[in-house]
C-alpha positions as YAML, in Angstrom:
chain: A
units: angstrom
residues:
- id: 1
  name: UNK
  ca: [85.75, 113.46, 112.19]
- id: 2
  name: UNK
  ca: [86.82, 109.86, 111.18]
- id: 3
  name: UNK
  ca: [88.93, 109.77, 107.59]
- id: 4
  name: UNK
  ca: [88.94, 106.14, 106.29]
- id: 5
  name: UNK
  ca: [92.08, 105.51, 103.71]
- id: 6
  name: UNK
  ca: [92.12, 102.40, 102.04]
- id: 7
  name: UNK
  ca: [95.74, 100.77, 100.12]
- id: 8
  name: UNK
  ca: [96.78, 97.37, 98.92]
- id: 9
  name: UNK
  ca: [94.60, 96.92, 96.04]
- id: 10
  name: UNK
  ca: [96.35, 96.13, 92.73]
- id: 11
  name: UNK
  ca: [96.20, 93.80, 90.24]
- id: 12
  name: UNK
  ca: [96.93, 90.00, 90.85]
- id: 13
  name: UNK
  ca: [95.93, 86.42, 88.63]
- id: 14
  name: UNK
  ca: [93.32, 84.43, 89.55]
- id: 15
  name: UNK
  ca: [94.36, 82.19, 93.08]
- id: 16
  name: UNK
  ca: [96.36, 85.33, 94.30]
- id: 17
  name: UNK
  ca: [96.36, 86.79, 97.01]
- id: 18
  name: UNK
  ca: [96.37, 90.56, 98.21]
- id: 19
  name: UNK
  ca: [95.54, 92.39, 101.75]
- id: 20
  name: UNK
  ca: [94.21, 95.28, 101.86]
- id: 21
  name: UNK
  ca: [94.40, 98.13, 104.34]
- id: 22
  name: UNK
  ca: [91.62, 100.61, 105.56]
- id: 23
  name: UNK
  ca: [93.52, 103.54, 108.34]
- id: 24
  name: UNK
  ca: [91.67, 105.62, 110.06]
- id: 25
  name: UNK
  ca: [92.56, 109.04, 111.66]
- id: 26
  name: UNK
  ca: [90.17, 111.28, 113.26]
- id: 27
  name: UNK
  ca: [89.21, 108.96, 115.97]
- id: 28
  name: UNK
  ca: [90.21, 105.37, 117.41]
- id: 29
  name: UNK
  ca: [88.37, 102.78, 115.92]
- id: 30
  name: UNK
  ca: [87.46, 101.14, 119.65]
- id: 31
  name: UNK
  ca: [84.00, 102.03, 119.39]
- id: 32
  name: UNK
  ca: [83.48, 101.62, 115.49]
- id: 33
  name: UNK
  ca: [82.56, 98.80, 113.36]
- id: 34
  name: UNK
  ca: [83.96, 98.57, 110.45]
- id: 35
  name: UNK
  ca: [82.47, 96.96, 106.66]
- id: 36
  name: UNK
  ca: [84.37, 96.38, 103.55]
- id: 37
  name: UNK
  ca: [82.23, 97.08, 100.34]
- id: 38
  name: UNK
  ca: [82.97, 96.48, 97.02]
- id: 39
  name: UNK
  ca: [81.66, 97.79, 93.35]
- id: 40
  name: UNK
  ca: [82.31, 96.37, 90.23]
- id: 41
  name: UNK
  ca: [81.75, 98.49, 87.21]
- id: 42
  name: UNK
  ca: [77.48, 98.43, 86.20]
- id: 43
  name: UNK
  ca: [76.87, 96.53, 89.97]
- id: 44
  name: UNK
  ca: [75.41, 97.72, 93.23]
- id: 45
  name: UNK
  ca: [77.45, 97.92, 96.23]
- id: 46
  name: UNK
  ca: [77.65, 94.77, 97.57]
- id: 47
  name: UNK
  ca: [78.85, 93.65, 101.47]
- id: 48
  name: UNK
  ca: [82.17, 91.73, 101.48]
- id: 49
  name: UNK
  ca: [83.06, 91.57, 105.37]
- id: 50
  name: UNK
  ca: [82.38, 93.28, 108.46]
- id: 51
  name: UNK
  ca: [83.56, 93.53, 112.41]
- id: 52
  name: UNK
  ca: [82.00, 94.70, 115.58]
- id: 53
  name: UNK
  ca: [83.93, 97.42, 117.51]
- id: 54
  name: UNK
  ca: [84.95, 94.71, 119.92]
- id: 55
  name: UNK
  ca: [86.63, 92.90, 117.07]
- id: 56
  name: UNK
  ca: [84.46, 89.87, 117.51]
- id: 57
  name: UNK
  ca: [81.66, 87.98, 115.74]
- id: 58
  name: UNK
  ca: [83.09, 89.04, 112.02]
- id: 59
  name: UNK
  ca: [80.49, 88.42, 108.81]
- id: 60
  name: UNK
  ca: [81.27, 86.76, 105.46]
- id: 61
  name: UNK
  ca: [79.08, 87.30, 102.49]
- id: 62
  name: UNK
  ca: [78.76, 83.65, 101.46]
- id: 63
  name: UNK
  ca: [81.03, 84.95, 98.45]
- id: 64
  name: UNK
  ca: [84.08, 85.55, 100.34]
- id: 65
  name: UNK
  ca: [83.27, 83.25, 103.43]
- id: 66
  name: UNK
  ca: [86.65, 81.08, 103.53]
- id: 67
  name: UNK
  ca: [88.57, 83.31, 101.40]
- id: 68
  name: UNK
  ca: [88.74, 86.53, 103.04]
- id: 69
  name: UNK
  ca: [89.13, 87.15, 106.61]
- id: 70
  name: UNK
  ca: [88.95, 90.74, 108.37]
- id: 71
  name: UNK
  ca: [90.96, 91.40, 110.98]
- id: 72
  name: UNK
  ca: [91.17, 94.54, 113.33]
- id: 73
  name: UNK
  ca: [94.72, 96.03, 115.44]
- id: 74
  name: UNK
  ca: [93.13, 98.45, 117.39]
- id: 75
  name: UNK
  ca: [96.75, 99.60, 118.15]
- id: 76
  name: UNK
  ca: [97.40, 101.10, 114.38]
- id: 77
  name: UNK
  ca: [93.50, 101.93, 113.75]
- id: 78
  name: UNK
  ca: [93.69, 99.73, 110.78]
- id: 79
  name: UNK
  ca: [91.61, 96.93, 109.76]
- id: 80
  name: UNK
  ca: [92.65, 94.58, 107.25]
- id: 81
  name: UNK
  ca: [90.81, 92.73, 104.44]
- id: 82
  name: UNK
  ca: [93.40, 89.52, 104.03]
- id: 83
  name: UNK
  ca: [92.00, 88.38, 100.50]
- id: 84
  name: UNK
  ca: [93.30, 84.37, 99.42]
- id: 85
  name: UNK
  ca: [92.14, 82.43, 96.36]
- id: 86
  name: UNK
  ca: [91.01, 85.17, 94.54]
- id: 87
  name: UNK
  ca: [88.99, 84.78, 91.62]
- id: 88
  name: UNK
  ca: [87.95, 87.05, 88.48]
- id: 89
  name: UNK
  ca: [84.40, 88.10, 90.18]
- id: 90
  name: UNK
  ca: [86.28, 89.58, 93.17]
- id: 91
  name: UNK
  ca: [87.63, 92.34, 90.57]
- id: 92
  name: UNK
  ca: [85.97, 95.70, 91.82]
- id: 93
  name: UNK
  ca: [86.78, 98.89, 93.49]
- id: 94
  name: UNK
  ca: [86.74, 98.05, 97.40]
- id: 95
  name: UNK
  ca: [85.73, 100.44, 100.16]
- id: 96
  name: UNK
  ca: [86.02, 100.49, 104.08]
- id: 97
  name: UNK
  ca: [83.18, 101.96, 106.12]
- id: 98
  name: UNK
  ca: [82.34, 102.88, 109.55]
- id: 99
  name: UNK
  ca: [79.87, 103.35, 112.28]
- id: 100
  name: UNK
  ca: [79.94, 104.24, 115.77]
- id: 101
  name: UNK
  ca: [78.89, 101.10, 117.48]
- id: 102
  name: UNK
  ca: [78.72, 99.60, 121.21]
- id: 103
  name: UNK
  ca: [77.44, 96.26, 119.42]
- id: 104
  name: UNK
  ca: [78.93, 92.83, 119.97]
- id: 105
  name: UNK
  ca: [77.78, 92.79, 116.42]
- id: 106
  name: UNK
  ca: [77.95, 94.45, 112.72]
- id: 107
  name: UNK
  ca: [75.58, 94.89, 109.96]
- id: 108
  name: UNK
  ca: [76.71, 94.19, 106.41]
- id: 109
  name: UNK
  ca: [74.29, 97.09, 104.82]
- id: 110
  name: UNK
  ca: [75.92, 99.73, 103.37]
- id: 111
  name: UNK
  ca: [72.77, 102.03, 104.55]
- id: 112
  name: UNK
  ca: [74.48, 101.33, 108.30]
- id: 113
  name: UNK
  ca: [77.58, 103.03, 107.88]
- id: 114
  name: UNK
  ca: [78.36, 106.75, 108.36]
- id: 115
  name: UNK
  ca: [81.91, 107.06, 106.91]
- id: 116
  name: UNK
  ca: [83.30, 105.98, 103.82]
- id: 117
  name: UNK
  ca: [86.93, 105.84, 102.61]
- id: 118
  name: UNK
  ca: [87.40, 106.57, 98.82]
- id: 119
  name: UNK
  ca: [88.27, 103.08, 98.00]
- id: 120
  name: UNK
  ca: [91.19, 101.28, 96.51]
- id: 121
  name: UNK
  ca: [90.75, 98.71, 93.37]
- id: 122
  name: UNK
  ca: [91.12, 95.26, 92.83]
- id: 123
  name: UNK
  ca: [91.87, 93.50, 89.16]
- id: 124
  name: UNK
  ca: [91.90, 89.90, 89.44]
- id: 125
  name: UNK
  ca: [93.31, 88.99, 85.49]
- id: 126
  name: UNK
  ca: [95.19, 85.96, 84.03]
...
């Protein structure tokens, strides 16, 4: 069964920067795509990023889009969430999911993943 572990989260000041990690173990990640959720305290899950199995075509929520970038090394079975400019709203607790995927493509709906790592938080504070 695939175990998701997320690290790097920590608190950082407004136009910081942090990357975080999401390992997996269980299985190799060639045939998954992955999504990186995040929940603030009182808010629904929301979609941050996402990347097909094949590591192409990745998805911004318009949020992130030229701030974060996801990136996959299929070598480690870790995908990365490299997070720039951060600002106070990004503060939330930030989770990596799965799926078992063929697709060229990845969903950004929590509802479309089947494994969930237990998240690592984020503080953005001056």
């Amino acid at each position: 069964q695939l175990q998701l572990v997320e690290s790097g989260g920590g608190l950082v000041q407004p136009g910081g920067s942090l990357r975080l990690s999401c390992a997996a173990s269980g299985a190799a990640l060639d045939y998954y795509a992955i999504g990186w959720f995040r929940q603030a305290p009182g808010k629904e899950h929301e979609g941050v990023s996402c990347i097909s199995s094949s590591g192409g075509s990745p998805y911004y929520a318009d949020s992130v889009k030229d701030r974060f970038t996801i990136s996959i090394d299929n070598a480690k079975d870790t995908v990365y969430l490299q997070m720039n400019r951060l600002k106070l709203e990004d503060t939330a607790a930030y989770y990596c999911a799965a799926t078992s995927s063929f697709s060229d493509a990845c969903v950004l709906g929590p509802n479309w993943y089947d494994d969930w790592g237990q998240g690592t938080q984020v503080t953005v504070s001056s």
